[in-house]
PAZAPA-4460 file (N, C-alpha, C; in steps of 0.05 Angstrom, whole numbers, plus 32768, in hexadecimal, padded with zeros to 4 digits):
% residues 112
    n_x    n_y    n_z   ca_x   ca_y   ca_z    c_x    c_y    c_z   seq   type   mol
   833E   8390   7D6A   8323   8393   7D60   8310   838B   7D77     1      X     A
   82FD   8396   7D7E   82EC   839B   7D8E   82D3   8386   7D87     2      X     A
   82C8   8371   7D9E   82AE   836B   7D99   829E   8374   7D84     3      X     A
   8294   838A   7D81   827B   8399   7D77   828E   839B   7D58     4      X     A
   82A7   83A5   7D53   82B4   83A9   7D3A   82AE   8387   7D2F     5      X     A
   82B9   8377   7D3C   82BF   835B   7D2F   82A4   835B   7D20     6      X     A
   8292   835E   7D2E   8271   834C   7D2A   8263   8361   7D1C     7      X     A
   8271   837C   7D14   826F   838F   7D02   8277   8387   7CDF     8      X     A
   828E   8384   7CE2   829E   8375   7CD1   8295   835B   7CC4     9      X     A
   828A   834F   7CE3   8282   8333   7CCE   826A   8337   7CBD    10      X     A
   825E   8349   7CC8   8241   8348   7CB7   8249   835D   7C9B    11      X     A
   825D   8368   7CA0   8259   8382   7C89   8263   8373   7C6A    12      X     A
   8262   8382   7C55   8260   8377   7C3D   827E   8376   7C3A    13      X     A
   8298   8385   7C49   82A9   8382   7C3C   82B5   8366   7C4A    14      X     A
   82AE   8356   7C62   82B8   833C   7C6A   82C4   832D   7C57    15      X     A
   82CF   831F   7C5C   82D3   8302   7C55   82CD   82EB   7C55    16      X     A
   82C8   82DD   7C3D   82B7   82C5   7C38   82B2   82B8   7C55    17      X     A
   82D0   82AB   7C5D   82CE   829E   7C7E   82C5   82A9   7C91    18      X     A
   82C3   82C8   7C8F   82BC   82D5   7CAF   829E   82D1   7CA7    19      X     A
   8294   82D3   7C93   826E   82D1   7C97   826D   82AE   7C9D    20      X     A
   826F   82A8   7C7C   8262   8287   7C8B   827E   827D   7C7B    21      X     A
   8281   8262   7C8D   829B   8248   7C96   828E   8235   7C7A    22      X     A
   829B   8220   7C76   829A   8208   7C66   82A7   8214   7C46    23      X     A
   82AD   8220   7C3A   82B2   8228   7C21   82A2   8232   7C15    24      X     A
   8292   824A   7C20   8286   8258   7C16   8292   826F   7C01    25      X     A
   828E   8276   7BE5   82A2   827F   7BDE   828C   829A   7BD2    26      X     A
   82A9   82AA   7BCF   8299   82C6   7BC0   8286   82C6   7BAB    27      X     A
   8274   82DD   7BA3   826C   82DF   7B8B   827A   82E2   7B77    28      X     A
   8277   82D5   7B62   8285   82D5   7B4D   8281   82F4   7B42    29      X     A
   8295   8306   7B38   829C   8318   7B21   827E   8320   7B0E    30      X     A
   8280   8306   7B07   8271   830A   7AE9   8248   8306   7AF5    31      X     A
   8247   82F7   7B13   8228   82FC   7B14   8231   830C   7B1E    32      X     A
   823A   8321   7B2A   8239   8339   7B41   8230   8353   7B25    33      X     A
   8238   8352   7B04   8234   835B   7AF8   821C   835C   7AEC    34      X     A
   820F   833F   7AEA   81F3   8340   7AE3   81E5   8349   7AF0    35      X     A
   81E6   8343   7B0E   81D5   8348   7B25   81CF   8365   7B25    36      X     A
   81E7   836D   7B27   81E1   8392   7B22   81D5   83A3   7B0D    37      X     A
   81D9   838D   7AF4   81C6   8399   7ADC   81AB   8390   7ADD    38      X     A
   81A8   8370   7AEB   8187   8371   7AF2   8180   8388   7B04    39      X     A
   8189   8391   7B16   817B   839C   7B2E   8171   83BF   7B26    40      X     A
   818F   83C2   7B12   818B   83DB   7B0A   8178   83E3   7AFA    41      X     A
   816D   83C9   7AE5   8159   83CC   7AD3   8142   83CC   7AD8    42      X     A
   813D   83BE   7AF0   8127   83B3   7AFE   8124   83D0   7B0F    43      X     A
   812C   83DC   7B19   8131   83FB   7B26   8123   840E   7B18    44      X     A
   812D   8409   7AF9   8122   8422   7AEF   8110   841E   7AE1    45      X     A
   8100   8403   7ADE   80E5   8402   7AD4   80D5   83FB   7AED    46      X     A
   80D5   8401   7AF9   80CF   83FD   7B1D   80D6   840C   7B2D    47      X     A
   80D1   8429   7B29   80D7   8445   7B3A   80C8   843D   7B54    48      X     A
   80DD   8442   7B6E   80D2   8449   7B84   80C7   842A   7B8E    49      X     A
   80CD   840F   7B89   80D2   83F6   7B94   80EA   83EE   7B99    50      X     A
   80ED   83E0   7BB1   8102   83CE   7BB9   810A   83B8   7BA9    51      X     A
   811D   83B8   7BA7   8125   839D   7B93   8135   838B   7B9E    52      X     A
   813A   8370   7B9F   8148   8365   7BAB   814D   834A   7B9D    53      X     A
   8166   8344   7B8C   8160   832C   7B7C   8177   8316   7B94    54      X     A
   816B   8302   7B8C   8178   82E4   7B94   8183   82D6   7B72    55      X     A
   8197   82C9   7B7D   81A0   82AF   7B6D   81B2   829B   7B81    56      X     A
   81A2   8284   7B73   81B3   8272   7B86   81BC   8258   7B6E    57      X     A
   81D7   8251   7B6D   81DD   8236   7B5C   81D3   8219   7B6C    58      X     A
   81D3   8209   7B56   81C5   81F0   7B61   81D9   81E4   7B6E    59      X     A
   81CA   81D5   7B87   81D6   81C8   7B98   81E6   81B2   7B91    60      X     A
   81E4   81AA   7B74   81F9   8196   7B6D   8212   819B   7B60    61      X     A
   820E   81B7   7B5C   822C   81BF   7B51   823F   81C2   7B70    62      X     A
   822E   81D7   7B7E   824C   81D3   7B9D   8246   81B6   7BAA    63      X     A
   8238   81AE   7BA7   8242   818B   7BB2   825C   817B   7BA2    64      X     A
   8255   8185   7B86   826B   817B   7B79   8286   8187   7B7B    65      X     A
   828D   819D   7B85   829D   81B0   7B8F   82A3   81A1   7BAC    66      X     A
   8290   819A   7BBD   8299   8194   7BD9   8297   81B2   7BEA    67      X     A
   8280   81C4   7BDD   8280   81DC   7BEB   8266   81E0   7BEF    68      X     A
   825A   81F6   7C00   823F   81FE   7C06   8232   8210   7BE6    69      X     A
   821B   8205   7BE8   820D   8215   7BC2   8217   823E   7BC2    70      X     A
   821B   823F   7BB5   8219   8269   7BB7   81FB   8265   7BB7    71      X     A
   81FC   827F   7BC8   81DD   8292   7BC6   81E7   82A7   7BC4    72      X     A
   81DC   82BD   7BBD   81E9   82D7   7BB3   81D0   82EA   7BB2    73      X     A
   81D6   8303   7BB8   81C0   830D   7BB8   81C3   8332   7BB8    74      X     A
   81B4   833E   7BAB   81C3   8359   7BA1   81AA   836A   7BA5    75      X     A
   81A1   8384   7BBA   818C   838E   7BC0   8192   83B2   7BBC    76      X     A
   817C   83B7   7BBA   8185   83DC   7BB7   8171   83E8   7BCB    77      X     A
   8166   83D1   7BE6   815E   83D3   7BF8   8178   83DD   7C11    78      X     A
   8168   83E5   7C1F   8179   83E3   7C3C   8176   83CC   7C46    79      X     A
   8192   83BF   7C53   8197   839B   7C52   8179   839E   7C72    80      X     A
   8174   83B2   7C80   8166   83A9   7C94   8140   83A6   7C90    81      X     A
   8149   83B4   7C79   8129   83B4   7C68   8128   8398   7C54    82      X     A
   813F   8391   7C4F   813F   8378   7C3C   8135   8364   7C54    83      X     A
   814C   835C   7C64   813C   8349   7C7A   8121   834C   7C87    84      X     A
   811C   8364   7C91   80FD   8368   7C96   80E4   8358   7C84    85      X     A
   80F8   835F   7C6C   80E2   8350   7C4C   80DC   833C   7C4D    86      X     A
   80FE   8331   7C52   80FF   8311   7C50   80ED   8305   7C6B    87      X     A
   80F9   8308   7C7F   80E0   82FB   7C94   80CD   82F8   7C90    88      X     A
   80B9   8311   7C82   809F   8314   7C7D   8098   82FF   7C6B    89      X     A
   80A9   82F4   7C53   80A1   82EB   7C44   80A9   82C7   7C48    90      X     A
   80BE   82CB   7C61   80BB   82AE   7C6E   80A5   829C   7C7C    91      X     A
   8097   82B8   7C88   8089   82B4   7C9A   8073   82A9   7C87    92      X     A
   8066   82BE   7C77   8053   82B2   7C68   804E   8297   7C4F    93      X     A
   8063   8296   7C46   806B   8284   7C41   806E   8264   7C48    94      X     A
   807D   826A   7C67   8077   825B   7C7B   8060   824B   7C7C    95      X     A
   804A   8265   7C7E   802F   8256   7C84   801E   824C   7C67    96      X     A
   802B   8256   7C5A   801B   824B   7C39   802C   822E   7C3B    97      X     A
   803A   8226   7C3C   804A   8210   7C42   803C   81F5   7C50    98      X     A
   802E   8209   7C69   801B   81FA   7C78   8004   81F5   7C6C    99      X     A
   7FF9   8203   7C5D   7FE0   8208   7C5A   7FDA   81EA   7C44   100      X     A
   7FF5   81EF   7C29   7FF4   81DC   7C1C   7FF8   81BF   7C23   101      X     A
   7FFF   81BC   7C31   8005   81A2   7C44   7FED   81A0   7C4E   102      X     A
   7FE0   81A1   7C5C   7FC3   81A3   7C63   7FB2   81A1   7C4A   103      X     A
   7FB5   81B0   7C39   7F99   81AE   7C21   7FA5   8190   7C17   104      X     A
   7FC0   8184   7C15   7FCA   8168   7BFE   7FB9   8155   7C14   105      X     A
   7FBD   8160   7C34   7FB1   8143   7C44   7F8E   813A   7C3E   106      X     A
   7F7F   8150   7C37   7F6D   8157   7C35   7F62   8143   7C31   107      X     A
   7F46   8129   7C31   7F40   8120   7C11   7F2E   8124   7BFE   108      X     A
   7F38   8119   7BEC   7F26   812C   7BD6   7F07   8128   7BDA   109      X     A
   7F05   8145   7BC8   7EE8   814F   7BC6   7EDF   815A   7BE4   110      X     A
   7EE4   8158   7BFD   7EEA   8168   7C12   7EEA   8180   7C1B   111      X     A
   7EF6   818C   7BFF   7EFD   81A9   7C0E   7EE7   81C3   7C05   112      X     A
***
């Protein structure tokens, strides 16, 4: 396998849990991979002609209690390079709302 195949492979959806990410990261379960597809589908067709892109993630104290990293999971009817485009965008801005609020808490009152 070739450079460019491996790093093909690692990113593609049919990988393996270990070749993307290390520590016990484990598959999606069966039964959300089922919901996920019936949100997305539903959400699709009362929502002609939008991107959809759902997240779930379990709480951080169930894989601590496991001794594994939390699942995040995530199921799009985007193109994965239009999903990340999204996501940045919405890091970025976010980002700065982040800032912004931190700034308005230092504020003091009646100030602003």
């Amino acid at each position: 396998m070739t450079m460019g195949e491996a790093k093909r492979k690692k990113l593609s959806r049919d990988a393996q849990p270990e070749e993307i990410l290390s520590g016990g990261h484990g598959p999606v379960q069966s039964d959300v991979v089922a919901v996920m597809g019936a949100a997305i589908d539903t959400l699709a067709e009362v929502l002609p002609g939008y991107g959809i892109t759902l997240f779930i993630s379990e709480p951080d104290s169930k894989a601590e209690g496991e001794g594994r990293m939390p699942r995040f999971n995530y199921m799009s009817n985007c193109d994965r390079a239009d999903m990340v485009n999204m996501l940045n965008a919405f890091v970025r801005k976010n980002g700065d709302m982040l800032a912004v609020d931190a700034a308005m808490a230092r504020m003091p009152e009646g100030s602003a």
